[in-house]
C-alpha positions as CSV (number, residue, x, y, z in Angstrom):
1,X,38.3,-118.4,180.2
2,X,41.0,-118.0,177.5
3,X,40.2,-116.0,173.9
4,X,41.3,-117.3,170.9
5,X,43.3,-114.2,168.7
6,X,40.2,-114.6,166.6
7,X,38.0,-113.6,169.6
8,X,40.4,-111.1,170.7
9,X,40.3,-109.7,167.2
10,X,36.6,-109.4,166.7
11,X,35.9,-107.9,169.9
12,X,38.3,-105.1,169.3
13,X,36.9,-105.1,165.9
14,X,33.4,-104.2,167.7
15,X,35.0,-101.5,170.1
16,X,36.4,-99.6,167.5
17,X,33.0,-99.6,165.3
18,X,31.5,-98.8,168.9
19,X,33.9,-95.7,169.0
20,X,33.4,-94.9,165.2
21,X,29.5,-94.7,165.0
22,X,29.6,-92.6,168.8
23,X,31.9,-90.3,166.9
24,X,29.7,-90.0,163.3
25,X,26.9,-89.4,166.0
26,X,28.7,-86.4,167.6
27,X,28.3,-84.7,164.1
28,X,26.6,-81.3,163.2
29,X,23.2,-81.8,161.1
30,X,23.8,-82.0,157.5
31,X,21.7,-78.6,157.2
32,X,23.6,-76.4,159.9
33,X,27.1,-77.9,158.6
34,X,25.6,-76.8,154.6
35,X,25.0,-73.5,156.3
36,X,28.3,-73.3,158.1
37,X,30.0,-73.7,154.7
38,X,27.8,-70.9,153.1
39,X,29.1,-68.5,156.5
40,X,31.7,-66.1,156.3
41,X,31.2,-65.8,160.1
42,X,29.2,-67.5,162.7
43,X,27.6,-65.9,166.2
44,X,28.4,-67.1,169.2
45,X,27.0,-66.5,173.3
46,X,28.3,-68.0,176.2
47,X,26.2,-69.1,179.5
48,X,26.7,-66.5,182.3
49,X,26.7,-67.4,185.9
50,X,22.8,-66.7,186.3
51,X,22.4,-69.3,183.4
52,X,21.5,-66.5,181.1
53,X,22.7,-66.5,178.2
54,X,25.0,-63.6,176.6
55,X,25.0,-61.4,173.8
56,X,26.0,-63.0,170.4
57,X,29.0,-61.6,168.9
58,X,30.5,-62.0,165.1
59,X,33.6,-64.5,164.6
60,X,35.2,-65.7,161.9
61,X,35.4,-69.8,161.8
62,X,37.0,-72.3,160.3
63,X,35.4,-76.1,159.9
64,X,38.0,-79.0,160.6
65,X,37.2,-82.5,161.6
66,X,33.5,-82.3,161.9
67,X,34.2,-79.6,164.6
68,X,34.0,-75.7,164.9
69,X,37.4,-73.6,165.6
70,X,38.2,-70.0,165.8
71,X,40.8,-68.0,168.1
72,X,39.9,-65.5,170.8
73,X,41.8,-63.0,173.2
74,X,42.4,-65.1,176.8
75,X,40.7,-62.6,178.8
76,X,37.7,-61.7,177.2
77,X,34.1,-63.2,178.3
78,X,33.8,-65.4,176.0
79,X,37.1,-67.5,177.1
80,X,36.3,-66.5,180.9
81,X,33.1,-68.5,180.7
82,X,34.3,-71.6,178.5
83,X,37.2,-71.9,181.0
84,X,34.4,-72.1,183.3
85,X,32.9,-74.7,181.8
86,X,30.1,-72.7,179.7
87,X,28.4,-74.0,176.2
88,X,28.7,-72.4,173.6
89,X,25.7,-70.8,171.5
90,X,26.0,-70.6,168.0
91,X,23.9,-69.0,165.3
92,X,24.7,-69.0,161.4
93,X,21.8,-66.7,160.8
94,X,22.4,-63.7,163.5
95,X,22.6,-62.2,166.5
96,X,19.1,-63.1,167.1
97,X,19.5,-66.5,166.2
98,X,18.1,-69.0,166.1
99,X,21.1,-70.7,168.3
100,X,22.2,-74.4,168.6
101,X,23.9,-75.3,171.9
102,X,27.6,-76.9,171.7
103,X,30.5,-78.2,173.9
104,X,33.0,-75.4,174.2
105,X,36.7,-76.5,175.1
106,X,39.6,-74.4,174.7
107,X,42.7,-77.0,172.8
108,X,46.4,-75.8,173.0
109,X,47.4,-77.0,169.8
110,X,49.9,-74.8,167.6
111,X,49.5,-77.3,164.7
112,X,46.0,-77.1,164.7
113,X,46.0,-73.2,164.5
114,X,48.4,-73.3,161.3
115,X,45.8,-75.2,160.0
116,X,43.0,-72.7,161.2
117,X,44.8,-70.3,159.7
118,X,45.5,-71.5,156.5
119,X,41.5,-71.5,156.5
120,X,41.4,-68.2,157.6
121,X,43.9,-67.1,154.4
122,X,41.6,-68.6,152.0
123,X,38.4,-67.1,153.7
124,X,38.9,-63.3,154.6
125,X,41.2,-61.5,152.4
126,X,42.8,-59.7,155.2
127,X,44.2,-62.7,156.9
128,X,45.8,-63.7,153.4
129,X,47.7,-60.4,154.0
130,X,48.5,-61.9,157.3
131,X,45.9,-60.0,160.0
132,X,43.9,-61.3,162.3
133,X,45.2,-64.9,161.5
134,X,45.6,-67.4,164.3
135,X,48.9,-69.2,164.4
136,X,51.1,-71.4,166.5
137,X,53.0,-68.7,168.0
138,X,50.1,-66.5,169.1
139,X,48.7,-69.9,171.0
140,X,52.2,-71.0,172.2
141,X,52.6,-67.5,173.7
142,X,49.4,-67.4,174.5
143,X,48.6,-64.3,172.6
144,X,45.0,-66.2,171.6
145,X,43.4,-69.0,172.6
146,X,41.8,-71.9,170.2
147,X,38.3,-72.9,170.8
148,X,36.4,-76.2,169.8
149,X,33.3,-76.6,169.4
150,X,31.3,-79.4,169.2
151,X,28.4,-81.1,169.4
152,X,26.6,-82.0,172.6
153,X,25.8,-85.8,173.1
């Protein structure tokens, strides 16, 4: 059966709305992302081996494209267990909690930590001096590692 261009059209026209709605669906609720922009920091907990879960540590965050970004050191726990394949646990209120549960992947993306830390220089005074700022050499080098977080399906 041959399509007309019209056909062809409409049905890639339907895909794409497919793959947009799928996408608006993989979003944080409206209340944790209101929280989130009220956060100077978030905690987060990894899943250990025994399925436990670990202790919840500070980090400082950034927000970009409906996702949740912040650097780490390569060879600490918390980028042992995402490499893994471990969730990440996240908390605006504490180290207590209460925790939502998202997909953790680590992205190699220098342009993506300029951008992190142009967040970073508007949010903590000491990385507008230049600290503690992620940036594309320190994930080129692999000085740090870029973390993504997002939600679960």
């Amino acid at each position: 059966m041959k399509r007309s261009l019209l056909q062809t059209l409409l049905i890639g026209m339907v895909v794409l709305t497919g793959t947009a709605m799928a996408d608006e669906m993989k979003s944080f609720s409206p209340e944790f992302m209101s929280k989130l922009n009220q956060s100077k920091q978030i905690y987060v907990a990894t899943e250990r081996k025994n399925g436990a879960r670990s202790t919840a540590v500070p980090v400082w965050f950034g927000v970009i494209d409906n996702a949740i970004w912040f650097a780490t050191l390569p060879d600490n726990h918390k980028a042992k267990r995402v490499k893994r394949g471990s969730p990440m646990y996240i908390s605006v209120e504490g180290k207590d909690g209460p925790f939502i549960k998202a997909k953790a992947e680590i992205v190699q993306d220098g342009a993506m930590a300029e951008r992190l830390g142009e967040i970073y220089a508007r949010k903590y005074w000491i990385a507008w001096l230049g600290m503690f700022r992620p940036s594309r050499k320190k994930i080129e080098t692999g000085k740090n590692l870029l973390l993504r977080l997002t939600p679960l399906p």
